[in-house]
C-alpha positions in Angstrom: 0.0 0.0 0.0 3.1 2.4 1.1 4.7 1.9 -2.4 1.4 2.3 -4.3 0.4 5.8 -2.7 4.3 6.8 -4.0 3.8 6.1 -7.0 0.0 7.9 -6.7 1.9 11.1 -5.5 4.4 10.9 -8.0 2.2 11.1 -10.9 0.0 13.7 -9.0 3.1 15.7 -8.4 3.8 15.1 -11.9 0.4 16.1 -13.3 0.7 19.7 -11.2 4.2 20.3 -12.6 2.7 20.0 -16.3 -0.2 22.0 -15.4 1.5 24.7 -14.1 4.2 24.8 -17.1 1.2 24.9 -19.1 -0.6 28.2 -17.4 2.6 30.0 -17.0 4.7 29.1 -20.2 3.8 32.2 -22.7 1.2 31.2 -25.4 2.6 31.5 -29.0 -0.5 31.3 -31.1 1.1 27.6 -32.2 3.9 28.8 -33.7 5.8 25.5 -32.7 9.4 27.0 -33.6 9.7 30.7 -32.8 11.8 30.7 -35.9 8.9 29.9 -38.2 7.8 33.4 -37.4 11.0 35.6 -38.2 11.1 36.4 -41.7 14.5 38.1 -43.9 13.1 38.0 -47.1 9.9 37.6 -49.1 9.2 35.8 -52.4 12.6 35.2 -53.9 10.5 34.4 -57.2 8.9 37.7 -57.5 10.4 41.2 -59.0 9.6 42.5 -55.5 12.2 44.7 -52.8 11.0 46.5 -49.6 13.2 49.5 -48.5 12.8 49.4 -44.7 12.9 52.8 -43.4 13.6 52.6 -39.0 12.7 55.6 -37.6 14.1 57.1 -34.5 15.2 60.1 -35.7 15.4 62.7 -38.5 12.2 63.5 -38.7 13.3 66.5 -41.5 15.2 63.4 -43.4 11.4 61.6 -43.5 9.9 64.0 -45.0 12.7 64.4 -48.1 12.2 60.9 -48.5 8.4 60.6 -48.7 9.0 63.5 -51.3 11.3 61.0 -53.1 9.4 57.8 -52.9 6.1 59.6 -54.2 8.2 60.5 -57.5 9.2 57.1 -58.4 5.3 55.8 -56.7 7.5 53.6 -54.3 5.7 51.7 -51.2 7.8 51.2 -48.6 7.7 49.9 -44.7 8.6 52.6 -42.3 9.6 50.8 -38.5 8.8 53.1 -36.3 10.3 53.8 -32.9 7.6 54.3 -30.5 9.2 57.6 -28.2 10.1 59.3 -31.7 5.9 58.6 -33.0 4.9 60.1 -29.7 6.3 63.1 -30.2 6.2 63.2 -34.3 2.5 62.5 -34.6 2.2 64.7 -38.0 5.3 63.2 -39.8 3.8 60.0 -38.6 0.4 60.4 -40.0 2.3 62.2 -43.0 3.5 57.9 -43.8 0.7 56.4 -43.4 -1.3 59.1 -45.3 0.9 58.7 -49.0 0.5 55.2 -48.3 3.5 53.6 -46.7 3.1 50.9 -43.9 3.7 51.3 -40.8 5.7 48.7 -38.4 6.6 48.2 -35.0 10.4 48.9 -34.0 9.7 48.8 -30.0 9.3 51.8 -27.9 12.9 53.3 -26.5 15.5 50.8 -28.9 16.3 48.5 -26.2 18.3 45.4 -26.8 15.6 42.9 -27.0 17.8 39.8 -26.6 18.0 40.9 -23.1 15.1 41.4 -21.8 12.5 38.9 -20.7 9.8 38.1 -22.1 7.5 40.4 -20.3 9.4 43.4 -20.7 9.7 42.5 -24.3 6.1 41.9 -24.6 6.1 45.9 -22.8 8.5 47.4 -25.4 6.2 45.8 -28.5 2.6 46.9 -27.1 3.1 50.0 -25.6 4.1 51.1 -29.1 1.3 49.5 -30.7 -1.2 51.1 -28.2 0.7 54.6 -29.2 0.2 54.2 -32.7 -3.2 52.9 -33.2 -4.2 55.7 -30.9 -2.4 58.1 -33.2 -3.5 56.3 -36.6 -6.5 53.8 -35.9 -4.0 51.0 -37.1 -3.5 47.8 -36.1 0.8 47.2 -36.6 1.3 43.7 -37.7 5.2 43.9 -38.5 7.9 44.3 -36.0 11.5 44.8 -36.2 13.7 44.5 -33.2 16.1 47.5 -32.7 20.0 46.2 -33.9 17.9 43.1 -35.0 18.9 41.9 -31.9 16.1 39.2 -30.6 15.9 36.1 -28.5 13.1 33.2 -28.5 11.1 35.6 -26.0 11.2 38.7 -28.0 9.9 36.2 -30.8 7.1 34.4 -28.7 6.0 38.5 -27.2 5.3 39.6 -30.7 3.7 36.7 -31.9 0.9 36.7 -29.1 0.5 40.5 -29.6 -0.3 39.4 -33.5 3.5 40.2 -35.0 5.3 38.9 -37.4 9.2 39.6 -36.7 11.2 40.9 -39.8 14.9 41.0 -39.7 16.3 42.3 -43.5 18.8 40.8 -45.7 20.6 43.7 -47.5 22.2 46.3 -45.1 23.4 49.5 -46.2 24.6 50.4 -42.6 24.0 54.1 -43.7 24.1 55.0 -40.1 28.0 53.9 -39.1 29.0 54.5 -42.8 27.3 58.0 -43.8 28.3 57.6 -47.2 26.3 58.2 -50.3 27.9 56.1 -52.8 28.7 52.9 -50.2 24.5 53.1 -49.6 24.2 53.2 -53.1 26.0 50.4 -54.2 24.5 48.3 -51.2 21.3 48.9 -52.1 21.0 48.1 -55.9 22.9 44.4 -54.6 19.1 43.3 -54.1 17.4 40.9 -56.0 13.6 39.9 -56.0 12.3 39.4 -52.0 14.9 41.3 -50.7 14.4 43.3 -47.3 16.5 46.4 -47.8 17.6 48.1 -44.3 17.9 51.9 -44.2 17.2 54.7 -42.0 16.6 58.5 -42.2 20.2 59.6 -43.1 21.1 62.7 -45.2 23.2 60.4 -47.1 20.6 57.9 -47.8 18.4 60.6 -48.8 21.0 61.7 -51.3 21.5 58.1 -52.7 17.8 57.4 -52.9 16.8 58.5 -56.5 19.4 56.6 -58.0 18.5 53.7 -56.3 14.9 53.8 -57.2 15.7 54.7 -60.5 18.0 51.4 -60.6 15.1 49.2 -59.6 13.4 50.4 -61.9 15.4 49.9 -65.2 15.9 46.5 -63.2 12.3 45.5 -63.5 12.3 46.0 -59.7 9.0 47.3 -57.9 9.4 48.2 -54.3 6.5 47.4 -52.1 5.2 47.2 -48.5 7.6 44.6 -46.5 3.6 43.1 -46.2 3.4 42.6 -49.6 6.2 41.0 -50.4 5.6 38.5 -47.0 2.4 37.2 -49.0 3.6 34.3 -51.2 5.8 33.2 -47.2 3.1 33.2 -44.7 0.2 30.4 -45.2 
């Protein structure tokens, strides 16, 4: 009887310990492997590139560029950072009204990998609350700052409804601040690529010839969205 209630109390020990992993382990919306929902390119079939624009400063920069992107009717994906949106509301609403998307970049560029995942999940909502306050958006894209990330940061964004887009063409315009090394990075991309940039004088200054490229390329650029349709089912 002694060894029968051990056994007994070992599986109800054992049933408790699953139950709790269960209630406290965060929910991923069955992503199975976090990696499933991190994405650095879209179709690599298509004729498709996304210029991603993060956005933590140079606000002036923003608006030269929108001017640009109109000319060549460019779509791109602008990641923004949630203290510049909060207190840029009319460049902000400036994007989303020429038609760009808007994405999530976090809220004060922290180092994702490090946090846990409740201060991650923090960093991604508080933004989103910010801008579909400011916009009446729903964000479904977000980058982390430095593309820095762990499985946490991963599993955060996909219960708040994210998808997590790293790139896979970087023109480092920010360390490098030249307009000719942007250049020649950017027109490296090929169909699907995820082009990384941000608001730069120089990359402002490069951007017309880069457009320009695509476009004698047979290049369209669109919405990091868009060309994500043909790689999420």
């Amino acid at each position: 009887m002694k060894g029968k209630n051990l056994i007994l109390n070992g599986a109800l020990s054992a049933i408790i310990l699953f139950v709790a992993a269960v209630c406290f382990y965060p929910v991923t919306n069955g992503v199975s492997n976090v990696q499933d929902n991190v994405f650095e390119h879209g179709d690599r079939e298509s004729k498709h590139v996304s210029l991603m624009f993060n956005v933590y400063w140079g606000t002036d920069v923003v608006y030269d560029i929108l001017g640009v992107l109109d000319k060549y009717g460019a779509k791109c994906t602008f990641f923004v950072g949630g203290c510049w949106a909060d207190d840029n509301a009319v460049c902000l609403k400036e994007i989303a009204k020429q038609g760009h998307e808007i994405g999530n970049h976090g809220y004060f560029h922290k180092d994702m990998d490090r946090l846990d995942y409740s201060s991650n999940e923090e960093e991604i909502r508080i933004n989103h609350e910010l801008v579909r306050k400011t916009l009446g958006i729903e964000m479904s894209l977000f980058a982390p700052p430095s593309g820095a990330y762990s499985d946490n940061t991963v599993k955060a964004a996909c219960d708040l409804g994210y998808q997590t887009i790293l790139w896979s063409k970087d023109t480092v315009d920010w360390r490098d601040k030249d307009e000719e090394i942007i250049y020649q990075r950017a027109i490296s991309a090929k169909g699907g690529d995820f082009v990384l940039m941000h608001p730069m004088q120089e990359t402002y200054a490069a951007l017309d010839r880069i457009l320009k490229y695509y476009g004698e390329q047979g290049l369209t650029c669109v919405t990091v969205s868009e060309n994500l349709k043909t790689q999420i089912t």
